[in-house]
N, C-alpha and C positions, 0 to 999 in steps of 0.2 A: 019353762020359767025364764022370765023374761032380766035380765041386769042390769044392774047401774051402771052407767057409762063409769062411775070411780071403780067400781067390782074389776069392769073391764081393764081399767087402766092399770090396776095393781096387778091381773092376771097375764096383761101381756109383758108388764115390767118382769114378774118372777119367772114367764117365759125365755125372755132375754136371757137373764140372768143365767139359766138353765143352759140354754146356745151357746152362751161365751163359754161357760164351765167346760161344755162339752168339746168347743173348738178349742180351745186354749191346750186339754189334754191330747187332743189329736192334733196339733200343730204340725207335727212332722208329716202328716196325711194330706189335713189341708191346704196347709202350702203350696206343697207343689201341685195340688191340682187346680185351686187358685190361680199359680202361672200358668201351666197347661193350657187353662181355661180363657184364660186374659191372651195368650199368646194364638190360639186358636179363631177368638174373636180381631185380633188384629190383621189375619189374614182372610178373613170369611170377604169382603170385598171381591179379593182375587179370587177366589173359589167360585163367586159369583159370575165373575167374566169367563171363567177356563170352562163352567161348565154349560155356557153355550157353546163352544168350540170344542173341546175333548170330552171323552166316557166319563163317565163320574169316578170311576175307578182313577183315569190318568192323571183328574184335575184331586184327587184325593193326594195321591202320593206325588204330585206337584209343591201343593203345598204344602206338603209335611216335608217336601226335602228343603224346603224355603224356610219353614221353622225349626228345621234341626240346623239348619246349615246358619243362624241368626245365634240361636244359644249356643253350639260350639263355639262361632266366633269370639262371643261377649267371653266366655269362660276358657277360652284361650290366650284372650289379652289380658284376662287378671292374672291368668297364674305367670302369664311372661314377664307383666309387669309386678308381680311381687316376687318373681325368682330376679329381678334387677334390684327389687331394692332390699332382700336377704345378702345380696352380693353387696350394694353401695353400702349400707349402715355399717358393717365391721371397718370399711376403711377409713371411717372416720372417727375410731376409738380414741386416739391421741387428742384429736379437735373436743371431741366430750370431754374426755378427763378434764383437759386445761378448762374447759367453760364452767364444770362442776369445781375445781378449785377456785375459782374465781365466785363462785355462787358462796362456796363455803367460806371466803376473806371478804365476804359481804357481809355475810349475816354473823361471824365474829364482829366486825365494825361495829355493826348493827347494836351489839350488846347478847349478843343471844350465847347461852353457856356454852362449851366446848363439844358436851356430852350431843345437845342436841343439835350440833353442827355438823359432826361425825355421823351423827344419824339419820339427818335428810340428806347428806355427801353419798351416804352410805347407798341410800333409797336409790341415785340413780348411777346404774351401774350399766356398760356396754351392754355383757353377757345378756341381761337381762333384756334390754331391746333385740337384741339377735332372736333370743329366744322368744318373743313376742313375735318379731315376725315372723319365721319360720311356723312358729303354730298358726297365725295367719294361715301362711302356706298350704300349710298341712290342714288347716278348713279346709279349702276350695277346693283342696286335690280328693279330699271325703265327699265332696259334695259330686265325684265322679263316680263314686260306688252309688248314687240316687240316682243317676242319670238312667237306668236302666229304667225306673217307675216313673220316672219325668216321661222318657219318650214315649214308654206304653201310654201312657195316658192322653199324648200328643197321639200317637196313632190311632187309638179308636176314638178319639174325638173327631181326628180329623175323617174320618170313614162315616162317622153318623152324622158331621155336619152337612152330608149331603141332603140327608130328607130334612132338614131342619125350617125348612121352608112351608112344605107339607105339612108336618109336627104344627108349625103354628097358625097353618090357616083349620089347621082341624081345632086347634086350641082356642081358635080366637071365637069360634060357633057360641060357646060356652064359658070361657071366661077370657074376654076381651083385654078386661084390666092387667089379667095379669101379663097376656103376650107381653100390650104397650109395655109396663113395667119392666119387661125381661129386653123387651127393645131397646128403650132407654137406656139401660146399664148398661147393654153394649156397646151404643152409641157413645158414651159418656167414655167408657172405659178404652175404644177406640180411640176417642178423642186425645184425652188424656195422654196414653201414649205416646202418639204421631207427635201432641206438642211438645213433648218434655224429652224426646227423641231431638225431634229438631234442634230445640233451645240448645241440650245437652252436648251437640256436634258443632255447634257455633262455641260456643264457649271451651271444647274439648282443644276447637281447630286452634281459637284466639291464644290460648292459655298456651300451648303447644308451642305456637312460633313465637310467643315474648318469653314463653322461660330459656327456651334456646338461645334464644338474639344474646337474654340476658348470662349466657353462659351458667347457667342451675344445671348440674347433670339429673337424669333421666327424667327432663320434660318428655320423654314418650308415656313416661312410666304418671306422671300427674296430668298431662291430657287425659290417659284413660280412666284415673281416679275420678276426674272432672266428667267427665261422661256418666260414668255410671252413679256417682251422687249425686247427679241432675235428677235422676228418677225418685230419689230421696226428700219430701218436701218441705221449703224452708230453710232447715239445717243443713243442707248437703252443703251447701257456700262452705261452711264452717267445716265440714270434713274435710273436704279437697284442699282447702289452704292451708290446713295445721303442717303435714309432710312435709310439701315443695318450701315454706316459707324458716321449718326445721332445719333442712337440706341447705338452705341460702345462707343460713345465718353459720350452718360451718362450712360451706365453701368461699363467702366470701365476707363474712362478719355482718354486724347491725345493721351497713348501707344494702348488702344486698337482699338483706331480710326485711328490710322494709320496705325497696322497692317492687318485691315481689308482691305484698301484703297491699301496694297500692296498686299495682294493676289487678289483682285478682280484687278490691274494692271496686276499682273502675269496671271493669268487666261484669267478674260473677256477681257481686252483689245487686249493679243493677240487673242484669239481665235475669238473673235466678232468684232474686229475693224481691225484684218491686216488676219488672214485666212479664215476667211468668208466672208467678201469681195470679193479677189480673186478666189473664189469658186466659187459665185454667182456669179462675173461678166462674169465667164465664162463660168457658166448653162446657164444663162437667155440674155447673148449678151448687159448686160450694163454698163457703166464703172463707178466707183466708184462715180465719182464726178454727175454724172447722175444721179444715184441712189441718192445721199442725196439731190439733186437738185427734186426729185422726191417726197423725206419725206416733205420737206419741202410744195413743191407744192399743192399735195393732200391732206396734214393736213388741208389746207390752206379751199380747196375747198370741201372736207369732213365731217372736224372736225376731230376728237378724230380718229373712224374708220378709214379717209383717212390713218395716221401713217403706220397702219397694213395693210392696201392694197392699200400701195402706188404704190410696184414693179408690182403688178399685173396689174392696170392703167394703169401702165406706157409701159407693157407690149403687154396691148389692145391698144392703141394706135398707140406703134411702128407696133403692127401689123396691121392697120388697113392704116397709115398713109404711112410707108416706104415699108414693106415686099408687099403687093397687087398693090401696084405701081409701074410699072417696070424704071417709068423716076426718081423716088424719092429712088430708093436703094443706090443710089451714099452715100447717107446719115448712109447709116448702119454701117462703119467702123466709126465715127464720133458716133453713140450714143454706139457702144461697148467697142470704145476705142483701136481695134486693127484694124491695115494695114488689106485691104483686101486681102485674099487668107493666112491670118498667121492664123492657128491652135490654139482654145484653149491651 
């Protein structure tokens, strides 16, 4: 029995449907194998070089020690730099209070009743930021009891990525579309990466020596913020300058909270909200609004990790759903955002 392409279109929607249900309950599974996965494809290059030169075995645990030794680092500079700023935030309990009193002879001024001025005074209390970030803290240090299924997952991936070559010229005999498609996503997700790596060290480096110059304490600690919400799309701008520009304004009042708010305009906004975009959308084939439609998405169905591999999802998908389907490509200039046949 032969279907209507609308039969089809509702069958593959409540399919979907079916998928996110399923991934969204197993997030804690997916996730990390997700990065696993993403972080396995970013080294597969290298693997390709070492294993003209070394046994497959050597150029295996090569590069598993190049991807253990990239996620220890990243998750050893979060937790240093939120054990600096669990230490910086209580010493500036007295600077909060006086700003909070200050907020609350505002909003008396204001006209606003006593009851409810006491009550937003009330809302922001030190303790409470300590305690916010220490449970920060206390994420990322949990996130060392997963590590155990993170790296299993890195180690037999990286063990099978040898015949991975083989795998797909036997694949391609028989279904061609899908290799391309599986190629593509890695290409993309590759991509993706390497630039928002880059972008994110340029901007980690800049932010680093003007919060310094500008005497902000723990610009090591919002360099690394700024690194790692690079990988974030769109919004990360927005995360990394909330702290350092908090920080400014009680080390050094309104001037230095603004001057912070303007270099991180000058810098991160352009460089992470108007040229890395356009960069990326033109690596990875997705167009701006897609992409944040994508953060949003995946955070959604995630959690925390969706954020950081949302482009890569979104990535798996299009290839899975538009590129391997020859009646559903009509759809690729619509999630890239260019006419088809127009050139990066």
């Amino acid at each position: 029995m032969t279907l209507s392409r609308s039969t089809r279109v509702l069958l593959t929607a409540a399919a979907a449907v079916v998928v996110i249900a399923g991934i969204k309950a197993s997030s804690d599974i997916i996730g990390p194998l997700v990065l696993a996965l993403a972080l396995t494809i970013v080294f597969h290059p290298m693997r390709a070089r070492l294993d003209s030169r070394l046994p497959s075995w050597a150029a295996s645990v090569v590069v598993l020690v190049c991807a253990y030794a990239l996620v220890l680092a990243l998750i050893v500079s979060v937790v240093v730099a939120l054990g600096q700023l669990a230490v910086l935030v209580p010493s500036y309990a007295s600077e909060i209070d006086d700003y909070v009193q200050d907020v609350g002879g505002w909003l008396d001024n204001a006209g606003m009743g006593s009851d409810q001025v006491a009550a937003a005074t009330d809302a922001i209390d030190t303790g409470r930021l300590v305690d916010l970030v220490t449970g920060i803290l206390s994420g990322v240090l949990a996130l060392l009891s997963n590590l155990f299924f993170l790296f299993a997952l890195m180690l037999f991936l990286a063990f099978d990525a040898s015949k991975t070559r083989e795998l797909a010229a036997g694949a391609r005999r028989e279904h061609a579309g899908f290799v391309d498609a599986m190629a593509s996503f890695a290409h993309g997700t590759r991509s993706y990466l390497a630039v928002s790596a880059v972008f994110g060290l340029i901007v980690a480096v800049i932010d680093t020596a003007v919060l310094y110059a500008l005497g902000v304490p723990g610009a090591f600690v919002w360099g690394v913020l700024a690194f790692v919400t690079n990988f974030i799309p769109n919004i990360g701008f927005v995360i990394g300058l909330v702290p350092p520009a908090v920080i400014a304004l009680l080390e050094g009042g309104p001037g230095l909270m603004l001057a912070v708010i303007a270099v991180y305009c000058v810098v991160n906004l352009v460089i992470q909200s108007v040229i890395q975009p356009k960069v990326v959308g033109d690596v990875v084939g997705l167009s701006t609004t897609l992409t944040f439609l994508s953060l949003v998405f995946w955070t959604w169905v995630l959690g925390p990790l969706g954020a950081l591999l949302a482009v890569p999802m979104s990535l798996f998908f299009k290839a899975v759903l538009v590129e391997m389907d020859p009646e559903a490509r009509w759809v690729a200039p619509l999630v890239s955002g260019r006419p088809e046949g127009r050139s990066a």
